[in-house]
C-alpha positions as CSV (number, residue, x, y, z in Angstrom):
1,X,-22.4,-32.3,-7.6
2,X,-25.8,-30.9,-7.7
3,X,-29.5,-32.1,-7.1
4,X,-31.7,-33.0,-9.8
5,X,-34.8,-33.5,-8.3
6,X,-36.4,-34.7,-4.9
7,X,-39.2,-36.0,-4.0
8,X,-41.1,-36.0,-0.8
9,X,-43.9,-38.4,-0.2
10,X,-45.7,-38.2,3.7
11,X,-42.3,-35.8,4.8
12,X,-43.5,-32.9,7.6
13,X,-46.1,-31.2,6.1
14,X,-45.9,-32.4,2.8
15,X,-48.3,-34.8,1.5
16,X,-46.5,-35.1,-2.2
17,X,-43.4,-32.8,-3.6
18,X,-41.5,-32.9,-6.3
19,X,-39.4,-30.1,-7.2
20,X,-36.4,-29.9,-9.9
21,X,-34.2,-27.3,-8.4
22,X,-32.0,-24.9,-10.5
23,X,-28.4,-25.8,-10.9
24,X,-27.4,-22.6,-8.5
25,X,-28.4,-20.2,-6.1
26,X,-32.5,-21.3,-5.3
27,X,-34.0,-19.2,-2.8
28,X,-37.3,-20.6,-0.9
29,X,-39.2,-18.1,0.2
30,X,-42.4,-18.2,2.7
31,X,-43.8,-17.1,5.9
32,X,-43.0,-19.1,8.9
33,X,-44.3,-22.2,8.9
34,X,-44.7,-22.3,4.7
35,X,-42.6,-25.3,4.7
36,X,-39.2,-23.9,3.5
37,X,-37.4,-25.5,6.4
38,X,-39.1,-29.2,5.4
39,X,-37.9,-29.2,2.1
40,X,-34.5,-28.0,2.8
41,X,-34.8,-30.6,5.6
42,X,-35.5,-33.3,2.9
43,X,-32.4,-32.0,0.9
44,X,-29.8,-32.5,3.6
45,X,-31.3,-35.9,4.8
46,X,-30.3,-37.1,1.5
47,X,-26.3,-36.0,1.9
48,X,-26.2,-37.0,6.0
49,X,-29.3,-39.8,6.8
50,X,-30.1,-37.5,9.4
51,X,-32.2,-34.5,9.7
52,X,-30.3,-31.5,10.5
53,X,-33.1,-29.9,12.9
54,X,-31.6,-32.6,15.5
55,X,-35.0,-34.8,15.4
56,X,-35.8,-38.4,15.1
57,X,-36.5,-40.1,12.3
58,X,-40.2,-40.3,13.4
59,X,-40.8,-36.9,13.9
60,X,-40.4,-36.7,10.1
61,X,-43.4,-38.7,9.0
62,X,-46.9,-36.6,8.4
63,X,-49.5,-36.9,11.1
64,X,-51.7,-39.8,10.3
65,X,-49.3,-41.3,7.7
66,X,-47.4,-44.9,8.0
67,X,-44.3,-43.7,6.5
68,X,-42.6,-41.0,5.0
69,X,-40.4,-41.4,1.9
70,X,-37.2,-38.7,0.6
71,X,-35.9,-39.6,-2.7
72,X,-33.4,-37.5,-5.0
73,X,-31.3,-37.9,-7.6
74,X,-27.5,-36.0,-7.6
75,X,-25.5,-36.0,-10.6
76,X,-22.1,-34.8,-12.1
77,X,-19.9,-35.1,-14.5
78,X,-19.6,-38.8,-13.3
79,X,-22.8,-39.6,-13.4
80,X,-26.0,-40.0,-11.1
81,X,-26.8,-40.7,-7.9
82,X,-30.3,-42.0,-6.6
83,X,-31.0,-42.0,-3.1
84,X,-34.2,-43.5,-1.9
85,X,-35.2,-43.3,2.0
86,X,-38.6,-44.8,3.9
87,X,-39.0,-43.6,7.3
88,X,-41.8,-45.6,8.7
89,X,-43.8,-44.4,11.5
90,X,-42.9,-47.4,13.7
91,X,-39.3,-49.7,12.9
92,X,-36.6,-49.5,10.8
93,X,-35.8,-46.8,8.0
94,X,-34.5,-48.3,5.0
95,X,-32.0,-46.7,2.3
96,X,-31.3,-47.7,-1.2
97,X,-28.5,-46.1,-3.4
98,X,-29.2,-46.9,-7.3
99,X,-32.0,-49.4,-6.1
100,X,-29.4,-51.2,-3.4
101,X,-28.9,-51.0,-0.2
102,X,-25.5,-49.6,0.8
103,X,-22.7,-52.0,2.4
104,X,-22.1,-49.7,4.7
105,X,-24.8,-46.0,5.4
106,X,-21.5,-44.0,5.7
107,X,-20.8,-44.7,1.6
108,X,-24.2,-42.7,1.1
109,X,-22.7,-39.6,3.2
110,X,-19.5,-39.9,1.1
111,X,-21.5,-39.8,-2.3
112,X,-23.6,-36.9,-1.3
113,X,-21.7,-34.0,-0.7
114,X,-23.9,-31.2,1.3
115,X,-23.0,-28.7,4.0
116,X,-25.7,-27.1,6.1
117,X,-25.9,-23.9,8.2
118,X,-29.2,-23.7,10.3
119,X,-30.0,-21.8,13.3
120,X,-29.4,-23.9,15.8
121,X,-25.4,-24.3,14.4
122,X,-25.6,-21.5,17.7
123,X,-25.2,-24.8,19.6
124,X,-21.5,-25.2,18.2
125,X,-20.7,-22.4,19.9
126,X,-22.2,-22.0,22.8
127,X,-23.6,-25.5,23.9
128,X,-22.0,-28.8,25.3
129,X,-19.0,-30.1,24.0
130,X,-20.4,-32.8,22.3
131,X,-22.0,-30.7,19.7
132,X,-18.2,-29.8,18.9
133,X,-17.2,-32.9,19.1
134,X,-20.0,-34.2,16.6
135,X,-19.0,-31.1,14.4
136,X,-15.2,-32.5,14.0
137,X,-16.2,-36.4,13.5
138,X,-18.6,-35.4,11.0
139,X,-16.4,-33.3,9.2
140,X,-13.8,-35.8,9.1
141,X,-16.6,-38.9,8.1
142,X,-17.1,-36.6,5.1
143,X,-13.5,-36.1,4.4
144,X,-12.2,-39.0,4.5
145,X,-14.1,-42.8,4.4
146,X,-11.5,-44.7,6.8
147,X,-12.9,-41.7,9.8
148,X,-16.4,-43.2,9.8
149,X,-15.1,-46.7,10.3
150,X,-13.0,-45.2,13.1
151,X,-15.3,-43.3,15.3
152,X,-18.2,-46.6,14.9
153,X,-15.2,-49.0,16.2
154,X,-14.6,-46.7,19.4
155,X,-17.9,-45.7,20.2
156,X,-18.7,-50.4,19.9
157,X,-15.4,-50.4,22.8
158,X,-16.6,-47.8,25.1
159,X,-20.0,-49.2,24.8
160,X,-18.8,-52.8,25.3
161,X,-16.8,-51.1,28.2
162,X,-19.5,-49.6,29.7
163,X,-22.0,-52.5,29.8
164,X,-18.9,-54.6,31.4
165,X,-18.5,-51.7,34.3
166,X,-22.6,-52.0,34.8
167,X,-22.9,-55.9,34.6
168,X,-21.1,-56.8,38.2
169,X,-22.2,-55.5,41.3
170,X,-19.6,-57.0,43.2
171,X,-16.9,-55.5,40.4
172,X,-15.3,-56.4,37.2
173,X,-11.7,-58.4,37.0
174,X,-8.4,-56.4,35.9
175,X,-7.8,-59.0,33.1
176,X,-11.2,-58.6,31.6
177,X,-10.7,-54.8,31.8
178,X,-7.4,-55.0,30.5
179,X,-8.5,-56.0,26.8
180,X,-11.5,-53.5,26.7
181,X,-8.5,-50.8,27.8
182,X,-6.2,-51.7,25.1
183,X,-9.0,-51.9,22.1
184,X,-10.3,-48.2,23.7
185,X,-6.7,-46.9,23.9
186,X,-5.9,-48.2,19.8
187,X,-9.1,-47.0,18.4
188,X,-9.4,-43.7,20.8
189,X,-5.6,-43.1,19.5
190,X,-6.8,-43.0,16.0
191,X,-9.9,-40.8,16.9
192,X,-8.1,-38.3,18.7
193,X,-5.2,-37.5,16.2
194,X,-7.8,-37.2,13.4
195,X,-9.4,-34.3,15.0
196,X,-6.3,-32.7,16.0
197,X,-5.0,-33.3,12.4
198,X,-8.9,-31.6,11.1
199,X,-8.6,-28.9,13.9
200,X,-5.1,-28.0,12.0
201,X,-6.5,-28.0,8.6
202,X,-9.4,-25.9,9.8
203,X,-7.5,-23.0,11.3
204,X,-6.4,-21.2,8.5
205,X,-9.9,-21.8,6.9
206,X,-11.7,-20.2,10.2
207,X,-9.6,-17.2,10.8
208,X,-9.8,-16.7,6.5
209,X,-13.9,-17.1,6.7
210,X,-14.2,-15.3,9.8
211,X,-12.4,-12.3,9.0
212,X,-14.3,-12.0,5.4
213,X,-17.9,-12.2,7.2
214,X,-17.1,-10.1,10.1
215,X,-14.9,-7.8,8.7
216,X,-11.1,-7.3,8.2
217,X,-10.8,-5.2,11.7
218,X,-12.6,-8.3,13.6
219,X,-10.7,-10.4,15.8
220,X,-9.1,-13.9,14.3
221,X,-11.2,-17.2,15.2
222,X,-9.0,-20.2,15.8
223,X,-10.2,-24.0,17.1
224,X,-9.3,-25.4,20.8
225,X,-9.2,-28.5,21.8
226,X,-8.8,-29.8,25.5
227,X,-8.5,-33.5,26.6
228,X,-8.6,-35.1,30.2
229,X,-6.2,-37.9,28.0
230,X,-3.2,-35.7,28.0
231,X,-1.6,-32.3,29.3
232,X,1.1,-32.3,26.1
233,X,-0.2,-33.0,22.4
234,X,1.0,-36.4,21.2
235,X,2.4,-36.6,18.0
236,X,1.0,-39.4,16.3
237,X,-1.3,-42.2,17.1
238,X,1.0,-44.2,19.1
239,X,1.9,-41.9,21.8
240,X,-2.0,-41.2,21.9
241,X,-2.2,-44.7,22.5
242,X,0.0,-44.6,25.1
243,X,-0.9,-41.9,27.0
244,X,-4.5,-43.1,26.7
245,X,-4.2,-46.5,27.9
246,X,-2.3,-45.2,31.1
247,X,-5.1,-42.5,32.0
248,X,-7.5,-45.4,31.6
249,X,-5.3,-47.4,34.1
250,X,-5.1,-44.5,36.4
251,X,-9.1,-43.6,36.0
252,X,-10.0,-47.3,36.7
253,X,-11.2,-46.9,40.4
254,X,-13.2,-43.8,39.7
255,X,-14.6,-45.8,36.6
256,X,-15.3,-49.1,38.7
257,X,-17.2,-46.6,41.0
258,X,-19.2,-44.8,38.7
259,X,-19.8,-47.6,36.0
260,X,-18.7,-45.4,33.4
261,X,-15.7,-44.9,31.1
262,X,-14.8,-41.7,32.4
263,X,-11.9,-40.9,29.9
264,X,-11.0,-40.8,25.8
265,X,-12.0,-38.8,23.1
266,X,-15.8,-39.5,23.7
267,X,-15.2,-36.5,27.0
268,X,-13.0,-34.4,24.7
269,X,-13.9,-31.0,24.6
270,X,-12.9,-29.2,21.7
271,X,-13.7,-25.3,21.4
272,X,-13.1,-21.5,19.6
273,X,-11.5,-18.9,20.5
274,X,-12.1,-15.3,19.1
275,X,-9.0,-13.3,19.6
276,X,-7.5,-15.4,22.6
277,X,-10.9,-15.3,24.1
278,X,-13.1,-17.9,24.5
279,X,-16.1,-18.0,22.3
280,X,-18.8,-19.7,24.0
281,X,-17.6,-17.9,27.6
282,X,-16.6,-14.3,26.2
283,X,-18.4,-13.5,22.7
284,X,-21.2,-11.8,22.1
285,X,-24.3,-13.1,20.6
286,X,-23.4,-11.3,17.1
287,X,-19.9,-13.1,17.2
288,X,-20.8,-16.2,18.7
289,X,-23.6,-16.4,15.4
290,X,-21.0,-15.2,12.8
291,X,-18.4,-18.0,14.2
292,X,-21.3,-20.6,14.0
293,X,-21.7,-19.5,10.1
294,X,-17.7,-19.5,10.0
295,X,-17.5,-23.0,11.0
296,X,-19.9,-23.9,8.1
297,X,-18.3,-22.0,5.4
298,X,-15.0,-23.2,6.6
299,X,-16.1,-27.0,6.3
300,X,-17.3,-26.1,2.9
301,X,-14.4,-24.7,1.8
302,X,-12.5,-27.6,3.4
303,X,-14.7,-30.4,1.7
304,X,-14.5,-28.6,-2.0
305,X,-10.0,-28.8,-1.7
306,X,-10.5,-32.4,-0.9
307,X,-13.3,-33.5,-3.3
308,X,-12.1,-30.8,-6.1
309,X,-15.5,-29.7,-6.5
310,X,-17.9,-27.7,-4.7
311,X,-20.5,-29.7,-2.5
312,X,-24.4,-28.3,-2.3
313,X,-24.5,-26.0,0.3
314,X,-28.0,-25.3,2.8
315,X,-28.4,-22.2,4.0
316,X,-31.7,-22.5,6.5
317,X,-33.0,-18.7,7.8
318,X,-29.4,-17.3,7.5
319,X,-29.5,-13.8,6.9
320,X,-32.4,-12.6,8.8
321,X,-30.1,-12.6,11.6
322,X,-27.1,-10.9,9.4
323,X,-26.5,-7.8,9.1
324,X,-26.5,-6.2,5.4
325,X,-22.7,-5.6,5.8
326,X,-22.4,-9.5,6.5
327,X,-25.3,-10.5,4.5
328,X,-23.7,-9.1,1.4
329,X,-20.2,-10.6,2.3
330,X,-21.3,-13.8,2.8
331,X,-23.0,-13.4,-0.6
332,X,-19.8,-12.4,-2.2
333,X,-18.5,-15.9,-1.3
334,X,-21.1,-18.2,-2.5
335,X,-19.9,-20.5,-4.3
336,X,-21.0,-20.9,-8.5
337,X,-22.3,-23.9,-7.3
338,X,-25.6,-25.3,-5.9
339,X,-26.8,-23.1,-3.0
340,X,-30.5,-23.5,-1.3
341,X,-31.2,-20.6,1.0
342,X,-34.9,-20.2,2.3
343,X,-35.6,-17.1,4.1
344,X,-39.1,-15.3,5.2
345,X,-38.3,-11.8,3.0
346,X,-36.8,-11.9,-0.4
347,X,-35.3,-8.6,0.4
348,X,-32.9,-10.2,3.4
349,X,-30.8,-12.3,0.7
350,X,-28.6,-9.8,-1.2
351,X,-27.6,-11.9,-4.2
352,X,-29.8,-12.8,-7.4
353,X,-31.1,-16.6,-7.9
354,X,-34.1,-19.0,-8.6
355,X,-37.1,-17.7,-6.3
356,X,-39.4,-20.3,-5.1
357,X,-42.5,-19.3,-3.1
358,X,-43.8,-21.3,-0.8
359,X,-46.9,-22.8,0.6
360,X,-49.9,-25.0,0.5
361,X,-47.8,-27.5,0.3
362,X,-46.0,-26.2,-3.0
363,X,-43.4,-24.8,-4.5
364,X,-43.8,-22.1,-7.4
């Protein structure tokens, strides 16, 4: 899979763009501020509906315009793939896919295969739990279509939950409780063994990437994960079920109390370790940036043995912050196919590919 063209209409700082990319390794490359970021920005909206500098949808739209509007078209061997967004300044975004909208937005994701690194992947590591968490469900969305159908069904329970916990002062009846409990255990069940089950697939993949960026003699990086749910690892979806639907049972005064589901996967806290130590606690800044770029690559690599074929890959202001020991071996394992890296100094990316200066609101 690889992008065609895009087009950006009103997006950030760009009035109009259009730019036809080459089929490999493009490198954007600008002074801070150029509009590298925006374009690359525009690039992974089209794989994930959502931008990857963890903004709103509004926040994407130029100053003074009414709406801002990402198009592209993605093509293989298949075929092509036209994705059309409008981000207005005020209401609802809409999405078209070959001049339709989509049944369902998570088909679009499916369709568009793109991993991103960007600076603040640092969060992975060393913020809450529930960047982690979003790292594994998104993963798995991508992976596999059924996942994305999963995590909206048990985020609708514990929402449903939640407003039923908030709407009685004087408190909430066991029998209504009891049906919320039972849809939160079945659907939490199937959420939880799905990230174990990525976690799994994933560790051979860290501890592989790690060891190639940070060098043979670094120490191995392998995933966590801790749940309030359970003390022993179920082993399928049943006994999750189980397990869950008796801690919910046990947690229903403190729940009643504080209005809140205070249990399932949604207060899951998966994590790394690097060498039995944990990362976000015990790393250094150097590690904890090389693990974030791990858990990237490692996705990538994960996504290409499922799909069979390489997805696009973003790589936003990575090897300023890479040493040329680690810039040059994360070179060595780009992948031959579409790679868009934007950086402030040509001479900080180690590897030959497209250039494309930017600024003034172009690319050339």
């Amino acid at each position: 899979m690889r992008l065609q063209w895009l087009e950006l209409r009103d997006f950030r700082c760009y009035d109009h763009l259009r730019w036809e990319p080459d089929p490999g390794l493009n490198v954007l490359v600008g002074d801070n501020g150029a509009g590298k970021t925006s374009v690359l920005e525009g690039v992974g909206y089209l794989g994930s509906l959502r931008s990857f500098r963890r903004v709103a949808d509004v926040a994407l739209v130029r100053a003074g315009a009414d709406a801002a509007v990402v198009r592209g078209e993605f093509g293989d061997e298949t075929g092509t793939t036209l994705v059309e967004v409008e981000l207005p300044a005020a209401g609802r975004r809409r999405v078209q896919v070959n001049g339709k909208r989509p049944t369902r937005l998570r088909d679009v994701i499916a369709k568009v295969p793109i991993v991103t690194f960007d600076p603040d992947d640092l969060e992975l590591v060393k913020g809450p739990a529930g960047e982690r968490r979003r790292y594994l469900d998104d993963l798995a969305a991508r992976l596999w279509p059924a996942a994305g159908a999963e995590q909206d069904e048990y985020d609708r329970v514990v929402r449903q939950r939640n407003a039923l916990l908030r709407s009685e002062r004087d408190g909430v009846p066991d029998a209504e409780l009891d049906v919320w409990d039972r849809q939160a255990a079945a659907a939490g069940a199937r959420l939880t063994i799905r990230r174990l089950g990525l976690a799994d697939e994933l560790r051979p993949l860290l501890a592989a990437v790690y060891g190639e960026v940070a060098g043979p003699e670094a120490a191995g990086l392998a995933p966590t994960y801790e749940s309030k749910s359970w003390q022993t690892r179920p082993a399928d979806a049943g006994a999750a079920e189980e397990v869950l639907l008796q801690r919910l049972a046990e947690r229903r005064w403190l729940d009643r109390e504080r209005r809140v589901t205070t249990v399932g996967p949604h207060r899951d806290e998966p994590g790394f370790e690097l060498g039995g130590r944990d990362l976000r606690a015990m790393a250094s800044q150097g590690e904890q940036r090389t693990a974030a770029l791990a858990l990237r690559l490692a996705a990538f690599d994960l996504v290409r043995q499922r799909a069979g074929t390489a997805p696009m890959l973003i790589l936003d202001d990575v090897f300023s912050e890479l040493d040329g020991a680690r810039a040059a071996a994360v070179v060595a394992r780009l992948p031959a196919g579409q790679v868009f890296a934007s950086t402030a100094r040509l001479d900080d990316v180690p590897a030959a590919g497209r250039r494309w200066d930017v600024g003034g609101g172009a690319l050339s």
